[in-house]
mmCIF file as Biopython writes it, N, C-alpha, C and O atoms, coordinates in Angstrom:
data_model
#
loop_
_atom_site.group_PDB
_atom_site.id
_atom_site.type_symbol
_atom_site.label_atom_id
_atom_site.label_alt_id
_atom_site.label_comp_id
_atom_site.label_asym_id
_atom_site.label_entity_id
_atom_site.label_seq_id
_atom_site.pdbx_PDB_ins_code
_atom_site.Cartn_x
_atom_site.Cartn_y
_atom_site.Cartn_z
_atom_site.occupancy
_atom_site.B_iso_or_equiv
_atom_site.auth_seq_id
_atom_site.auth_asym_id
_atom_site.pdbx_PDB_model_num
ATOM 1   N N  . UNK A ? 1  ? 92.316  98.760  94.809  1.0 0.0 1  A 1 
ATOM 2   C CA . UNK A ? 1  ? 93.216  98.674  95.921  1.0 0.0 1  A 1 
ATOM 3   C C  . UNK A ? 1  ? 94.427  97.803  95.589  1.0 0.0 1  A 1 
ATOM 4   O O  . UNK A ? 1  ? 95.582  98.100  95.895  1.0 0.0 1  A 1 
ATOM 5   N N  . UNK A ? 2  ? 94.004  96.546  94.843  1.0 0.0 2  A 1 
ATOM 6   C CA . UNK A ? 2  ? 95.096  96.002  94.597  1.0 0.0 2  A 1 
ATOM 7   C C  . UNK A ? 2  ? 96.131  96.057  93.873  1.0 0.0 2  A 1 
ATOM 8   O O  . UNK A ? 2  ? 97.168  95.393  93.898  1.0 0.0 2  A 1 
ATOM 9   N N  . UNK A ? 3  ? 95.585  97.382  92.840  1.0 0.0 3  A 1 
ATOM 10  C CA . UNK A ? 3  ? 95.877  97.801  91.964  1.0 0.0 3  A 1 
ATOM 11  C C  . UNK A ? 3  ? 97.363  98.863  91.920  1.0 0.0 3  A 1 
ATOM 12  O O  . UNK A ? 3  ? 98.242  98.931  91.061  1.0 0.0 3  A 1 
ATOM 13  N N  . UNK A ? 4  ? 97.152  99.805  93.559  1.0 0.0 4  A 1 
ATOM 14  C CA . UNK A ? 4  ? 97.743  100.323 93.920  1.0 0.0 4  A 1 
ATOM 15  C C  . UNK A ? 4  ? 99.114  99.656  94.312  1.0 0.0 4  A 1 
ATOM 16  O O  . UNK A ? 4  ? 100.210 100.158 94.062  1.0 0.0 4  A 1 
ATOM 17  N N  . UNK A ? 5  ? 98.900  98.402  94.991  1.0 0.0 5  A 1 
ATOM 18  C CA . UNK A ? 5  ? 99.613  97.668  95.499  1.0 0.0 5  A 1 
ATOM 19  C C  . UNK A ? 5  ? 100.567 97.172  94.511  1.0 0.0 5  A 1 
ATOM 20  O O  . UNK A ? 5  ? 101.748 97.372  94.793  1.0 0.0 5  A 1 
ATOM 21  N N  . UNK A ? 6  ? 100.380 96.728  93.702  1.0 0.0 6  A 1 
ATOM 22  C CA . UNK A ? 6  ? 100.942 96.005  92.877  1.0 0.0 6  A 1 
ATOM 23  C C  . UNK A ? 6  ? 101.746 97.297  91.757  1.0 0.0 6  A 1 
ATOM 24  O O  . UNK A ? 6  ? 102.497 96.950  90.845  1.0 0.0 6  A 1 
ATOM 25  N N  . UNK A ? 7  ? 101.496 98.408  91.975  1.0 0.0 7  A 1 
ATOM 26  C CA . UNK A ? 7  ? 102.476 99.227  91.702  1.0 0.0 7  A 1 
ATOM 27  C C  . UNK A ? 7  ? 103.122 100.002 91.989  1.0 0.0 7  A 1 
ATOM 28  O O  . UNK A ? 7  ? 103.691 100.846 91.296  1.0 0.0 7  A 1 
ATOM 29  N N  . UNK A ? 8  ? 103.134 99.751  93.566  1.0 0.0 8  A 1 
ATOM 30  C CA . UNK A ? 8  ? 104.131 100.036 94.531  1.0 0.0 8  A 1 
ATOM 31  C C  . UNK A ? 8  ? 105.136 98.564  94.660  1.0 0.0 8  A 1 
ATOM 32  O O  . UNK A ? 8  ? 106.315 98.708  94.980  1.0 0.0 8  A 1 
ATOM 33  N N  . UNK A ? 9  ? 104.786 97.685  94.490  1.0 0.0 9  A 1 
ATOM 34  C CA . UNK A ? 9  ? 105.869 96.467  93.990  1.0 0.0 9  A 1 
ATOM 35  C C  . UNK A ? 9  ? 106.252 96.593  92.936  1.0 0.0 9  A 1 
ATOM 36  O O  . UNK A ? 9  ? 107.028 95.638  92.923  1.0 0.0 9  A 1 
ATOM 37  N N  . UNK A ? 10 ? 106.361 97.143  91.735  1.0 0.0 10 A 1 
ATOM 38  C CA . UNK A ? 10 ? 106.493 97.345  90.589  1.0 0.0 10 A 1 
ATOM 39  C C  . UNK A ? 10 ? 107.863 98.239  91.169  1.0 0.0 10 A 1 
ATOM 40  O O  . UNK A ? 10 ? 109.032 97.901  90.979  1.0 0.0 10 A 1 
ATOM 41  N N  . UNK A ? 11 ? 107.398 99.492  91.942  1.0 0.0 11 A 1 
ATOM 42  C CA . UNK A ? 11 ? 108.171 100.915 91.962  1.0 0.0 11 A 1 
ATOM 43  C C  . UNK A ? 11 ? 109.514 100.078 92.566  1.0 0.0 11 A 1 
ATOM 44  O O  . UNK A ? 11 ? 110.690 100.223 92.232  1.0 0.0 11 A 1 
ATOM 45  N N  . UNK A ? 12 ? 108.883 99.060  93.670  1.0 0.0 12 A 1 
ATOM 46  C CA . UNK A ? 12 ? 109.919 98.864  94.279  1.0 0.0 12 A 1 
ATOM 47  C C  . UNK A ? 12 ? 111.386 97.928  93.641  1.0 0.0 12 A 1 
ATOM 48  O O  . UNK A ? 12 ? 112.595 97.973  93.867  1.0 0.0 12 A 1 
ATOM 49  N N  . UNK A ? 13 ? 110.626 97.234  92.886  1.0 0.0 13 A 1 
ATOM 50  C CA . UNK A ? 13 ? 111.931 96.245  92.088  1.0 0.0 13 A 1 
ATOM 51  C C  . UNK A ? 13 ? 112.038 97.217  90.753  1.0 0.0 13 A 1 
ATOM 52  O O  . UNK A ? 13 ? 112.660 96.547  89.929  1.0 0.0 13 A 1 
ATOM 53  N N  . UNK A ? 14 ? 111.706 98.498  90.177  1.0 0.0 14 A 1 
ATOM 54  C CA . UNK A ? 14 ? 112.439 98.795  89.384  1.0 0.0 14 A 1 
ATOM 55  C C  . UNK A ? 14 ? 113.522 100.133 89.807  1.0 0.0 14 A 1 
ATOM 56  O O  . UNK A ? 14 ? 114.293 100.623 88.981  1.0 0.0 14 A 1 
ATOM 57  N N  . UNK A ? 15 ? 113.431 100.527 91.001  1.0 0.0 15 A 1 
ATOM 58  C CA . UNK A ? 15 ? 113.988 101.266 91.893  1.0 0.0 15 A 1 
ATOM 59  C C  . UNK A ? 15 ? 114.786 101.097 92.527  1.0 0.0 15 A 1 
ATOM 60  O O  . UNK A ? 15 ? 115.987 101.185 92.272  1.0 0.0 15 A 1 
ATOM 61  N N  . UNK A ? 16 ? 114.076 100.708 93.856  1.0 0.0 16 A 1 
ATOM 62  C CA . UNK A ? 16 ? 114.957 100.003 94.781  1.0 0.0 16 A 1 
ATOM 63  C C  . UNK A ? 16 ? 115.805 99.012  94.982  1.0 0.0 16 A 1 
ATOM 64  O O  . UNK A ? 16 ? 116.845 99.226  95.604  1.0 0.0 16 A 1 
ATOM 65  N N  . UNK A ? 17 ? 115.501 97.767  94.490  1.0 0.0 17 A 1 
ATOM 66  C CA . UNK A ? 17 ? 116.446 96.823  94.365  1.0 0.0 17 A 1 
ATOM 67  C C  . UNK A ? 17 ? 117.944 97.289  93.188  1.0 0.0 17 A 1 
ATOM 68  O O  . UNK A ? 17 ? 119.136 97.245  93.493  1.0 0.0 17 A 1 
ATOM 69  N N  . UNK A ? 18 ? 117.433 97.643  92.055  1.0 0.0 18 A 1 
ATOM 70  C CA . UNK A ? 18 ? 118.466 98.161  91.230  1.0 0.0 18 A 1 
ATOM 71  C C  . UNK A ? 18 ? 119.650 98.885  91.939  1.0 0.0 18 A 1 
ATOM 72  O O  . UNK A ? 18 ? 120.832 98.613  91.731  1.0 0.0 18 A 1 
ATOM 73  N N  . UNK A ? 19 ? 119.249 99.731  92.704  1.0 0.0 19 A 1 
ATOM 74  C CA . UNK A ? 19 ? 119.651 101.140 93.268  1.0 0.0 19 A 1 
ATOM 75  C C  . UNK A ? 19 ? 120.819 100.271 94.365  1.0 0.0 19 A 1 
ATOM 76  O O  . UNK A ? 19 ? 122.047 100.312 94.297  1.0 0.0 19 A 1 
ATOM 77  N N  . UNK A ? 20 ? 120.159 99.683  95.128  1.0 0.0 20 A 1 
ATOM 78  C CA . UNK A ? 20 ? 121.060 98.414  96.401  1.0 0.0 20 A 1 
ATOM 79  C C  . UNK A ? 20 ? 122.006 98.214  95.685  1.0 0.0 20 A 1 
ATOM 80  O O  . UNK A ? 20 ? 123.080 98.797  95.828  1.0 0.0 20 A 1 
ATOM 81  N N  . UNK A ? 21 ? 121.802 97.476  94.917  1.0 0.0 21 A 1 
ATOM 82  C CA . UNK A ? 21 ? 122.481 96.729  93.671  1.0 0.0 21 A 1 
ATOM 83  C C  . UNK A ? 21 ? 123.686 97.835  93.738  1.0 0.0 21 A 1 
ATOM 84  O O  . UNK A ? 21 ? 124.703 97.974  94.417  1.0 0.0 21 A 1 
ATOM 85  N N  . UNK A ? 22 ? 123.115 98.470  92.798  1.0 0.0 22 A 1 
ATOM 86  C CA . UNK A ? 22 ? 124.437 99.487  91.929  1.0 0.0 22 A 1 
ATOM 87  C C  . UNK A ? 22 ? 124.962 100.124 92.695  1.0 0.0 22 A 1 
ATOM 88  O O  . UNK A ? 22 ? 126.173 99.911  92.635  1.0 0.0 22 A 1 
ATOM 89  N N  . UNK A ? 23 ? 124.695 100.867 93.465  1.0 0.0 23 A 1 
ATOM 90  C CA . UNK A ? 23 ? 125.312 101.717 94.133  1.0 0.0 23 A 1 
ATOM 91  C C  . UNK A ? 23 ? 125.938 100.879 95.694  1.0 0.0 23 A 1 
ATOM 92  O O  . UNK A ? 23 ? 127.091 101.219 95.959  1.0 0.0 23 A 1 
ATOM 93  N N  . UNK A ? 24 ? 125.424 100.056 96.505  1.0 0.0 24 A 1 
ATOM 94  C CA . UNK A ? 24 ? 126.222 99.602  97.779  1.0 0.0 24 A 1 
ATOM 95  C C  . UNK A ? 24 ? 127.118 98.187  97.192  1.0 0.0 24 A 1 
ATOM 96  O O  . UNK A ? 24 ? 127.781 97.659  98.085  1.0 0.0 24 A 1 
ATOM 97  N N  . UNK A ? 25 ? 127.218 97.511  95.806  1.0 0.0 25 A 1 
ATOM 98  C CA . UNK A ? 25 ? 128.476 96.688  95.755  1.0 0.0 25 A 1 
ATOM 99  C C  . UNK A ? 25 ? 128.542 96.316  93.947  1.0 0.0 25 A 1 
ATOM 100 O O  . UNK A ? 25 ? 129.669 96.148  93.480  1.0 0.0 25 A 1 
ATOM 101 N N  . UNK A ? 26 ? 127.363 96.205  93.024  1.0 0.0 26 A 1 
ATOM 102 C CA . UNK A ? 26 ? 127.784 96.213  91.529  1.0 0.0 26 A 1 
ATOM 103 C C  . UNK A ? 26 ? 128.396 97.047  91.005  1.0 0.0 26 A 1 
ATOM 104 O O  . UNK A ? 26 ? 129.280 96.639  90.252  1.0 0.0 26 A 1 
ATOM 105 N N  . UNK A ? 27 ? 128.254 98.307  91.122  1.0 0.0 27 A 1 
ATOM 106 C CA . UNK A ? 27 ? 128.904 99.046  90.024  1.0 0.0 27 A 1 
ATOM 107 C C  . UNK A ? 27 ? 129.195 100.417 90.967  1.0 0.0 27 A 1 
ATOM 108 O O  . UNK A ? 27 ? 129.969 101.198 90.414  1.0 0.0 27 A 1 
ATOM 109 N N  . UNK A ? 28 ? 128.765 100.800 92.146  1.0 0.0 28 A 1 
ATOM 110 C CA . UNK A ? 28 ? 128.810 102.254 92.819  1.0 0.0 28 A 1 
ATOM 111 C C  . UNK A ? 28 ? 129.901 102.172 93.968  1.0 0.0 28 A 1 
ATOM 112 O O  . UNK A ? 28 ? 130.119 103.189 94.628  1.0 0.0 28 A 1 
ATOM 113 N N  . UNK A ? 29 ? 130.833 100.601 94.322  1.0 0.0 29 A 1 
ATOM 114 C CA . UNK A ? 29 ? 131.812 100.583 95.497  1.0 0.0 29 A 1 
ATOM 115 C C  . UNK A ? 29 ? 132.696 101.812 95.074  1.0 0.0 29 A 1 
ATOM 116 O O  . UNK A ? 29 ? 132.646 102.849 95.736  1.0 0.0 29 A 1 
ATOM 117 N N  . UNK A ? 30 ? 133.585 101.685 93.859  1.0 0.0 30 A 1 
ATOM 118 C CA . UNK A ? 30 ? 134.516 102.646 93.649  1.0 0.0 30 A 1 
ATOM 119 C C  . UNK A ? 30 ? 135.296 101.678 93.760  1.0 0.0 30 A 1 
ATOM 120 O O  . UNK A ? 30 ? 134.972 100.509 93.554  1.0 0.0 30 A 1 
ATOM 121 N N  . UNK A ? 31 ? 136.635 102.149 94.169  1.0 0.0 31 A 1 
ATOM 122 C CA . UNK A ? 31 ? 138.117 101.437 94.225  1.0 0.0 31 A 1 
ATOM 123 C C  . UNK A ? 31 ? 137.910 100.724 95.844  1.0 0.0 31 A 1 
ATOM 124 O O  . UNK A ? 31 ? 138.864 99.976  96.056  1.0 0.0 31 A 1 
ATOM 125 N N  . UNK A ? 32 ? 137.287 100.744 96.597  1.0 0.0 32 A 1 
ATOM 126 C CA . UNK A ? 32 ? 137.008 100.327 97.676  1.0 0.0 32 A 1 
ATOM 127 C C  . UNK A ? 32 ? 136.044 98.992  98.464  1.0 0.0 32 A 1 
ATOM 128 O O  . UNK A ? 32 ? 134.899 99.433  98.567  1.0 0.0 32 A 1 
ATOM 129 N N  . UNK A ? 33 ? 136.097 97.847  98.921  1.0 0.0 33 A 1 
ATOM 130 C CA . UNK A ? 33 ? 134.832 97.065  98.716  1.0 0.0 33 A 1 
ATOM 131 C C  . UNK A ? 33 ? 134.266 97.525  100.018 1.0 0.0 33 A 1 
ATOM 132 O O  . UNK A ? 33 ? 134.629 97.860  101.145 1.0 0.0 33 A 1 
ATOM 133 N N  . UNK A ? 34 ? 132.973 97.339  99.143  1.0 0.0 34 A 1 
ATOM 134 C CA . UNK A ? 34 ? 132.156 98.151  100.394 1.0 0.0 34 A 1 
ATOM 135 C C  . UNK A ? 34 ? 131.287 96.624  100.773 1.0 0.0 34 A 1 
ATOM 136 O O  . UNK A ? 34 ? 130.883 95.706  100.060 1.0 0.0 34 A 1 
ATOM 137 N N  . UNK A ? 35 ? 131.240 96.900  102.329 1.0 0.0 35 A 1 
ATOM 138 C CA . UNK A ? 35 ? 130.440 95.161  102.558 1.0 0.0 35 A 1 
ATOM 139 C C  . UNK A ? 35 ? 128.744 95.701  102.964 1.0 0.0 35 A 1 
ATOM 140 O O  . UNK A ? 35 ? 128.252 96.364  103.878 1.0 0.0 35 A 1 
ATOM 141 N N  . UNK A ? 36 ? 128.358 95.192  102.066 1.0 0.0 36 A 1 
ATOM 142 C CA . UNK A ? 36 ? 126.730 95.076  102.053 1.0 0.0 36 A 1 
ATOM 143 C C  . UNK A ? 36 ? 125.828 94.651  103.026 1.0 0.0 36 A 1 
ATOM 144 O O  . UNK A ? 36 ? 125.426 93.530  102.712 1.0 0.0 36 A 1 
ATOM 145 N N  . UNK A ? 37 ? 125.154 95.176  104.429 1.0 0.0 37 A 1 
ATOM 146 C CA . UNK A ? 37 ? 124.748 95.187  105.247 1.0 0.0 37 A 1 
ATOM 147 C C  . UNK A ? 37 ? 123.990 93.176  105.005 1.0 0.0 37 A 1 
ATOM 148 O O  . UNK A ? 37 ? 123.720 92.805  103.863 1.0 0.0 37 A 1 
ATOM 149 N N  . UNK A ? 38 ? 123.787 92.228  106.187 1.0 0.0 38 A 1 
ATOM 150 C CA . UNK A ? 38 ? 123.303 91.373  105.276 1.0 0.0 38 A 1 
ATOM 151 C C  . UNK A ? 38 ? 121.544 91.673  105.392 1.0 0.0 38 A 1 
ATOM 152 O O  . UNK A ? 38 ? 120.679 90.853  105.082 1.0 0.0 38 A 1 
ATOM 153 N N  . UNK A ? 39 ? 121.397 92.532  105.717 1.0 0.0 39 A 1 
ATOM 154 C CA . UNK A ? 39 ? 120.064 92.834  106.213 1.0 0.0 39 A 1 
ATOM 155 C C  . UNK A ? 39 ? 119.536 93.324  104.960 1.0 0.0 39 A 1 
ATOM 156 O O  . UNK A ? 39 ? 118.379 92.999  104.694 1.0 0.0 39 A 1 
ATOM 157 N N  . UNK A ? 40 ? 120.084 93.946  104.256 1.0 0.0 40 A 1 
ATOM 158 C CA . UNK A ? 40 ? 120.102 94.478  102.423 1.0 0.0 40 A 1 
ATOM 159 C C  . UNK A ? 40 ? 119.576 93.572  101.814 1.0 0.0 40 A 1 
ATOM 160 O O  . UNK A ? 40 ? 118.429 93.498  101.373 1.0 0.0 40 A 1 
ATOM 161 N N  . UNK A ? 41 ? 120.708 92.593  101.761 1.0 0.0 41 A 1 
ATOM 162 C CA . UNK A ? 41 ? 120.922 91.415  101.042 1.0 0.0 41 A 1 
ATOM 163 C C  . UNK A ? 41 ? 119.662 90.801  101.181 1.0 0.0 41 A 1 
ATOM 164 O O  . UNK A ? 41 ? 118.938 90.475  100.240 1.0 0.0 41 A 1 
ATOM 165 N N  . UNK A ? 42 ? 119.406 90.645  102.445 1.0 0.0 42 A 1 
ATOM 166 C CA . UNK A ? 42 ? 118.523 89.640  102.427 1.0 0.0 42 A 1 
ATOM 167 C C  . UNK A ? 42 ? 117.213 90.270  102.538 1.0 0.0 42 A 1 
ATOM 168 O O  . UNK A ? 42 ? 116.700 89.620  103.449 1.0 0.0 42 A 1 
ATOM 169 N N  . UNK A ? 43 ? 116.580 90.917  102.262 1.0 0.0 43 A 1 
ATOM 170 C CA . UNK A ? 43 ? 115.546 92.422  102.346 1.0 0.0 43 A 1 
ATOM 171 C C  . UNK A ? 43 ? 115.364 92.176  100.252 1.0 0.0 43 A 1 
ATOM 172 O O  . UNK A ? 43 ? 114.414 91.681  99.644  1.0 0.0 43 A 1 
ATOM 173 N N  . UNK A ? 44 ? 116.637 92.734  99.705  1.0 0.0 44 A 1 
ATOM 174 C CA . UNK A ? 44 ? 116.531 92.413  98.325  1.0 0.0 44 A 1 
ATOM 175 C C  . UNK A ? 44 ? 115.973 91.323  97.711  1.0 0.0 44 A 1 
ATOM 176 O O  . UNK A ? 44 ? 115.039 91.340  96.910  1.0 0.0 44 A 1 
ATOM 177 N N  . UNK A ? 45 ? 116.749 90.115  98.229  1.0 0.0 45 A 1 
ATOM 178 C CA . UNK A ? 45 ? 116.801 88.494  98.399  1.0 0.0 45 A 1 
ATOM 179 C C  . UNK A ? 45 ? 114.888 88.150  97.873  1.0 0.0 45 A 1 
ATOM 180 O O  . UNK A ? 45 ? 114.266 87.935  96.832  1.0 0.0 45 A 1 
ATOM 181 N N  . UNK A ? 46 ? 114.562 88.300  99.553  1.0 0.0 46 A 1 
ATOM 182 C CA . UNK A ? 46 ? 113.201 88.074  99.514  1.0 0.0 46 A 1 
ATOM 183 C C  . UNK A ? 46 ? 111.870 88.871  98.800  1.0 0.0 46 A 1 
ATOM 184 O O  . UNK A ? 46 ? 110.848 88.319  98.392  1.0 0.0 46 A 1 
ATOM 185 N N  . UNK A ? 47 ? 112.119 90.047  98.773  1.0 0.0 47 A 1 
ATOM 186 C CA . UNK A ? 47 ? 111.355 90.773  97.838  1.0 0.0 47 A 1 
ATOM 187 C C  . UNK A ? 47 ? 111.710 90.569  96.568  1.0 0.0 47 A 1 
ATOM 188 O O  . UNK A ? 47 ? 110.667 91.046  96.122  1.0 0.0 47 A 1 
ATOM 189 N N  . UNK A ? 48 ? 112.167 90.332  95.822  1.0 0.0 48 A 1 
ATOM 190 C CA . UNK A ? 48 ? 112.653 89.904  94.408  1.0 0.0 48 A 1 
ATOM 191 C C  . UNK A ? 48 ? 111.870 88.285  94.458  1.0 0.0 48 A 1 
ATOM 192 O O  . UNK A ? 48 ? 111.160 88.065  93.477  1.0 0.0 48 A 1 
ATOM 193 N N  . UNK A ? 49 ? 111.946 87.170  95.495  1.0 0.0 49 A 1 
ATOM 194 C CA . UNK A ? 49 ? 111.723 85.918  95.231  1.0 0.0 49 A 1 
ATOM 195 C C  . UNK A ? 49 ? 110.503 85.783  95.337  1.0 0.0 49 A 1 
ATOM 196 O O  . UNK A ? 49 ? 109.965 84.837  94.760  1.0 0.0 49 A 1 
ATOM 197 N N  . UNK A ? 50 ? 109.564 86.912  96.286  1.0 0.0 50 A 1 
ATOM 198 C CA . UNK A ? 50 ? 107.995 86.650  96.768  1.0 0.0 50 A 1 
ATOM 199 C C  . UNK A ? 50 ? 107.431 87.511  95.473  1.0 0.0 50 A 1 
ATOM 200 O O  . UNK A ? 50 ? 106.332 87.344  94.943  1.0 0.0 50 A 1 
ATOM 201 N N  . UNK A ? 51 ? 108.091 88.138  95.221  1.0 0.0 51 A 1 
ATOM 202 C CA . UNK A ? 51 ? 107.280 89.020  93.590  1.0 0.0 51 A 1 
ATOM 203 C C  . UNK A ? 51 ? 107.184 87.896  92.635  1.0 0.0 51 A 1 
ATOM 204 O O  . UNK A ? 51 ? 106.103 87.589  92.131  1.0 0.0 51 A 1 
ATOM 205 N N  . UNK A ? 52 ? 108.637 87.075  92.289  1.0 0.0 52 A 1 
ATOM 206 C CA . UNK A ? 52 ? 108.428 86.156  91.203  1.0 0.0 52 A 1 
ATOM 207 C C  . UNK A ? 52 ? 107.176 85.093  91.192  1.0 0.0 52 A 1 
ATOM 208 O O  . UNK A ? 52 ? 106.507 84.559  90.308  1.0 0.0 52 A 1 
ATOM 209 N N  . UNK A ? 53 ? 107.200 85.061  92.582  1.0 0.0 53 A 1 
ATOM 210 C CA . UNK A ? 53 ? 106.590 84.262  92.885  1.0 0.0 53 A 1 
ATOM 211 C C  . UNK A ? 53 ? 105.269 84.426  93.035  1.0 0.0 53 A 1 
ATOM 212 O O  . UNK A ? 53 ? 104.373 83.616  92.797  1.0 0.0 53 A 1 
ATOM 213 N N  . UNK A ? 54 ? 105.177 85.847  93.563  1.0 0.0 54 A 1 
ATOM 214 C CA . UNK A ? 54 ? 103.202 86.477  92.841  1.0 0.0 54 A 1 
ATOM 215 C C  . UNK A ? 54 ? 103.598 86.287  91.810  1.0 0.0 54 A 1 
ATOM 216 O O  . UNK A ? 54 ? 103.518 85.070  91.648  1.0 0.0 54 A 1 
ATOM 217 N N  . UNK A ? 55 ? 104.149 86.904  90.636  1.0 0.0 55 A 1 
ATOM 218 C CA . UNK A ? 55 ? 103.270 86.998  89.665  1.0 0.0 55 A 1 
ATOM 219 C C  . UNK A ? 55 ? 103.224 85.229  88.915  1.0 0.0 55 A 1 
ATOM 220 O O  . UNK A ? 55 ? 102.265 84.824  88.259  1.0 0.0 55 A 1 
ATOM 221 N N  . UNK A ? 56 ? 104.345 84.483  89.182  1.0 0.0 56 A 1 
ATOM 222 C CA . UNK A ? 56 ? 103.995 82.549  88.673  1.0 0.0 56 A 1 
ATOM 223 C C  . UNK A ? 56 ? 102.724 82.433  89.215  1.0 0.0 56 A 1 
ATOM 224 O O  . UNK A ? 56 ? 101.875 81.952  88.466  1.0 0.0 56 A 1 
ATOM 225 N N  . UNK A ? 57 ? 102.374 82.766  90.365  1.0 0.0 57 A 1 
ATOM 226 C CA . UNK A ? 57 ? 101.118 82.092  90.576  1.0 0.0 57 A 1 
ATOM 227 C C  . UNK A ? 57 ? 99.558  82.939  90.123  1.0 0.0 57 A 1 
ATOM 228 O O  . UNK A ? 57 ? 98.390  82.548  90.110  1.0 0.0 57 A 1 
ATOM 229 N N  . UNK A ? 58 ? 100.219 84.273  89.777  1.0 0.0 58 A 1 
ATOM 230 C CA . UNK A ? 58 ? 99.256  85.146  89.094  1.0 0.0 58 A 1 
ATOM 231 C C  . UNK A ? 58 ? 98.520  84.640  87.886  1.0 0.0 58 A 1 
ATOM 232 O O  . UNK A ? 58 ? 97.348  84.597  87.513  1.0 0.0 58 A 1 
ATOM 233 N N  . UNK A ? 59 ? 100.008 84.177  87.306  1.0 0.0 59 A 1 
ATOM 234 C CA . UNK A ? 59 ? 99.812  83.815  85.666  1.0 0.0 59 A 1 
ATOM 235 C C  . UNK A ? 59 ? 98.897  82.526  85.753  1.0 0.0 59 A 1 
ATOM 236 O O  . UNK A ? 59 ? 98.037  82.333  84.893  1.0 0.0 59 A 1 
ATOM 237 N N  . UNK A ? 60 ? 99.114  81.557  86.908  1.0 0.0 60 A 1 
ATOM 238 C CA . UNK A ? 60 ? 98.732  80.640  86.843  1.0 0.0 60 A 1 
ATOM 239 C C  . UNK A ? 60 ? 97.182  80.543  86.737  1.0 0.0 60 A 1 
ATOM 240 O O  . UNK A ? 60 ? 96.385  79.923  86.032  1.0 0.0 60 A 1 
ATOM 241 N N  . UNK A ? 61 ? 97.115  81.483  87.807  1.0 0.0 61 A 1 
ATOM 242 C CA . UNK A ? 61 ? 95.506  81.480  88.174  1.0 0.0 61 A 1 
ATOM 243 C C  . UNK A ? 61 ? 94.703  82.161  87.011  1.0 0.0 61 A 1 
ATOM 244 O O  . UNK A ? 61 ? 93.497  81.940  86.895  1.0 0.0 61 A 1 
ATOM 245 N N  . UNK A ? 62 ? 95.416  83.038  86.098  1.0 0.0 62 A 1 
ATOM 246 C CA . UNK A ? 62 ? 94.781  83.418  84.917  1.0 0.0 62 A 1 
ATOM 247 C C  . UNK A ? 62 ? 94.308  82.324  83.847  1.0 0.0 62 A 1 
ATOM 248 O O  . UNK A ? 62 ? 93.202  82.463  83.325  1.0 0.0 62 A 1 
ATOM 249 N N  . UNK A ? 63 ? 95.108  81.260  83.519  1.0 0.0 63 A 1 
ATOM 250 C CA . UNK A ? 63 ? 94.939  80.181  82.714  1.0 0.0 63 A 1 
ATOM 251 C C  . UNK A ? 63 ? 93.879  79.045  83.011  1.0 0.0 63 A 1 
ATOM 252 O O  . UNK A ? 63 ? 93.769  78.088  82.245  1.0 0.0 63 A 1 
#
């Protein structure tokens, strides 16, 4: 089960976050700035910081 889980967090930061990224303001605005919902931002923000943060304490608990 957890197994599943943890690679649907996987799907999601090698997917989704990228995708936010590139396409609504790194590299996909165009000649135009496009303003990034902050609900994005901060949606990206926290899923990127609670992953790092499983897996530091993943590693930890392995040692």
């Amino acid at each position: 089960m957890i197994q599943s889980h943890i690679g649907a967090v996987r799907a999601a930061l090698e997917s989704g976050i990228p995708t936010i990224r590139n396409r609504l303001s790194g590299h996909g605005q165009g000649a135009q700035v496009v303003d990034v919902p902050l609900h994005y931002a901060s949606y990206m923000l926290h899923l990127t910081a609670t992953t790092i943060q499983f897996l530091v304490e993943s590693e930890k608990a392995l040692a």
